[in-house]
N, C-alpha and C positions, 0 to 999 in steps of 0.2 A: 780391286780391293787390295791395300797394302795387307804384305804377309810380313810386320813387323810393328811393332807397337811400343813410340816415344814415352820415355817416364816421365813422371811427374815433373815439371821445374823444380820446385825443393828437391827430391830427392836427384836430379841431376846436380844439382848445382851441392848437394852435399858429397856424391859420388867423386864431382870435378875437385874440391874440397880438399880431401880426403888423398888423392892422388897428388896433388901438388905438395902439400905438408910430407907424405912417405915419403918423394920424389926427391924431396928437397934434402931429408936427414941421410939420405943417400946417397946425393950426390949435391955437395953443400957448395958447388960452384955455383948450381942454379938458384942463387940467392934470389930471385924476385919471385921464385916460387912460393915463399912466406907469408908474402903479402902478398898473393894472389889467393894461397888457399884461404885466407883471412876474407876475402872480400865475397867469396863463395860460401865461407861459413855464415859469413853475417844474412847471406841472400838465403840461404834453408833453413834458417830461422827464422824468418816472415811467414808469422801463420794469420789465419782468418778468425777474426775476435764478432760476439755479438755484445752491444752495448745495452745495459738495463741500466741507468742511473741511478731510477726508483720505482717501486713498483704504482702504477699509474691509483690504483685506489686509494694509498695515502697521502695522497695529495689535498689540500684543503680548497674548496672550491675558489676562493678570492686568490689563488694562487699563481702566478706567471708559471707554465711549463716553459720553461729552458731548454729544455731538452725535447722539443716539439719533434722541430726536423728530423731528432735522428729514429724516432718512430714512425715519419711518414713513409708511406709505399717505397719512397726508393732509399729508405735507409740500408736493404742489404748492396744494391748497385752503388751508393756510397763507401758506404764499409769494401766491397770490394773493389774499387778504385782505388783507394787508398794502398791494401795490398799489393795490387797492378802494380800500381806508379813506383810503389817503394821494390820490388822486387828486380823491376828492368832499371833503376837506379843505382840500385850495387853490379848486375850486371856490366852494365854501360861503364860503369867504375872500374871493374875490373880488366876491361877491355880496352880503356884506355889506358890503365896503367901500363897493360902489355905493351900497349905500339910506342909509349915514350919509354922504356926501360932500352937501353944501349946493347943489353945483350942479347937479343934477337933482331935489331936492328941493321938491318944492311947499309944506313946510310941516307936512306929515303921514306921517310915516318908516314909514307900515304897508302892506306889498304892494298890502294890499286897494285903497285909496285913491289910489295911487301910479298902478298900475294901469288902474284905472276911468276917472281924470281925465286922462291923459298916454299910455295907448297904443289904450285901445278908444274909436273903434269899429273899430279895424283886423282884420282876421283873423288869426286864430289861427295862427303860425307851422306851415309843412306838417311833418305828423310829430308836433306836437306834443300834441295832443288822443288819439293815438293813445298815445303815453308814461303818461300820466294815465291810461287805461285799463287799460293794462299793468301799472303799480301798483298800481291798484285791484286788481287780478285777484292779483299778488300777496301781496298781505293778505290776500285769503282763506284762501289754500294756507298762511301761515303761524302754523304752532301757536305762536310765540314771541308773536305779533305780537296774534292772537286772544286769548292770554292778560294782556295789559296792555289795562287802563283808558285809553286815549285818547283825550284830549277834541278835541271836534271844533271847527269856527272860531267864533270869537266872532260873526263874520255870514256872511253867506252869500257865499262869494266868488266873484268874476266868474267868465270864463270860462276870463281871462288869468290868474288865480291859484292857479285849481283843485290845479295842483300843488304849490306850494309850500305850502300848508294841509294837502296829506296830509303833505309831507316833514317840515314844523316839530313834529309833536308825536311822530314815530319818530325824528328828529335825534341826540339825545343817547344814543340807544344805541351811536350807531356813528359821531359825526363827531369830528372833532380826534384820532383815533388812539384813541377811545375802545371798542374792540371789546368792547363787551357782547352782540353776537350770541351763541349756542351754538355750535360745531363744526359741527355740520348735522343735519339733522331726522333722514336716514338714511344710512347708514354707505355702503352702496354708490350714492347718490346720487351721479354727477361731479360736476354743477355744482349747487351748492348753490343755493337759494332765498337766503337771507339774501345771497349775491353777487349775482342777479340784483335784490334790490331795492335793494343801493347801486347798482350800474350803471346802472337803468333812476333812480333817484334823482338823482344824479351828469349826466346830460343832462339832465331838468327843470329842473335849476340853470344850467347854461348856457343853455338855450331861454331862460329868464325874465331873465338877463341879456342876453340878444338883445334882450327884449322890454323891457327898460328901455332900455337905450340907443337903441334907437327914439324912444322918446315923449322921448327925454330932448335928441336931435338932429335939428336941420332937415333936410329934404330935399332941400335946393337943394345941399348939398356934394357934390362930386363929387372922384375919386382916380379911379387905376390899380388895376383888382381883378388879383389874384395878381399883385402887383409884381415879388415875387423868384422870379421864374421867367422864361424866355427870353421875348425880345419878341414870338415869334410867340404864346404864351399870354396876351399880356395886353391888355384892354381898359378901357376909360374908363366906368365906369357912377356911376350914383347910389350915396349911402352906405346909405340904405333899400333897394335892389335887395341891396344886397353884405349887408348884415347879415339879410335875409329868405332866403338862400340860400346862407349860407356854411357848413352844417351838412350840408348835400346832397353827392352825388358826384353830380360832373359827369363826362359823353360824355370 
């Protein structure tokens, strides 16, 4: 049993947010921190909506329901896809922006490389090796997933990359609002499979943005960790302490 317990994606990605915006009024060299906390604020704003267009009794019998589908059984597995798709969609955005921004760039814009030279030999963010697992494991279980030709990495990627090698070549079925998923594998399934692999997808993307802006910032910079919150919560740490554990729930 893990003795640690991952927050919520919103409130990570508002946390990451939040850090990047301070980050940046601080130290106004790391301009791409602006638009990064922008793309994390946009991603903790994606909340879960229930749709009532009209209440079904006023409806006149000779009348077209339009609005059928989104009351059938799987209107909340609709509705949550939707969610899904848009949340690892600003993710995925933001994690591109990082690897083309010049200023963490070494030279050679590919994970692999990025990676290898600029965050290992650090360890592997907690939780995170266990994510990668959890993907792999779902890929099994999936008949959609089982039935496409996916090609694996051009090299063998680290340890720090492992994830983003499974995610890059399933991406395009399901990122940018692109829902090529199925409906779901079984009808009386709740939670679908295809949602738990954007989800478990969708934090791999944030982890490895953690893990870039690591290698990508000194360690000697120091802040107020959870600034916006009462004085008795906050404390003075390193910017490597704060981004090595800001995906955690904390006492």
């Amino acid at each position: 049993m893990h003795k640690y317990k991952l927050k919520s994606l919103n409130q990570h990605c508002f946390d990451l947010s939040y850090f990047c915006i301070y980050t940046h009024h601080k130290h106004t060299e790391y301009s791409h921190l602006k638009t990064l906390a922008e793309w994390f604020r946009l991603a903790s704003r994606i909340k879960k909506v229930q749709l009532f267009p009209y209440r079904s009794e006023k409806r006149h019998a000779d009348t077209n329901d339009l609005f059928h589908y989104m009351r059938a059984d799987l209107n909340k597995n609709n509705i949550d896809q939707v969610y899904d798709l848009t949340l690892f969609s600003y993710t995925w955005s933001a994690y591109e922006f990082l690897l083309s921004n010049q200023t963490i760039n070494p030279g050679n814009k590919t994970i692999y490389n990025l990676l290898r030279l600029n965050y290992e030999p650090f360890k592997n963010l907690i939780g995170y090796n266990d994510e990668v697992r959890e993907l792999r494991k779902q890929f099994r279980f999936s008949k959609f997933l089982r039935s496409q030709e996916l090609k694996g990495p051009p090299l063998k990627p680290t340890r720090s990359s492992r994830g983003m090698y499974l995610i890059d070549p399933i991406r395009s079925y399901f990122a940018h609002l692109a829902d090529h998923f199925p409906v779901g594998m079984d009808y009386h399934e709740r939670y679908l499979l295809e949602k738990k692999i954007i989800e478990t997808s969708t934090r791999i993307v944030i982890l490895t943005v953690q893990m870039l802006l690591l290698a990508s910032m000194p360690e000697n910079l120091e802040y107020i960790d959870n600034w916006w919150k009462t004085t008795t919560y906050r404390k003075r740490t390193s910017l490597h302490v704060f981004l090595r554990t800001v995906h955690l729930e904390t006492a």
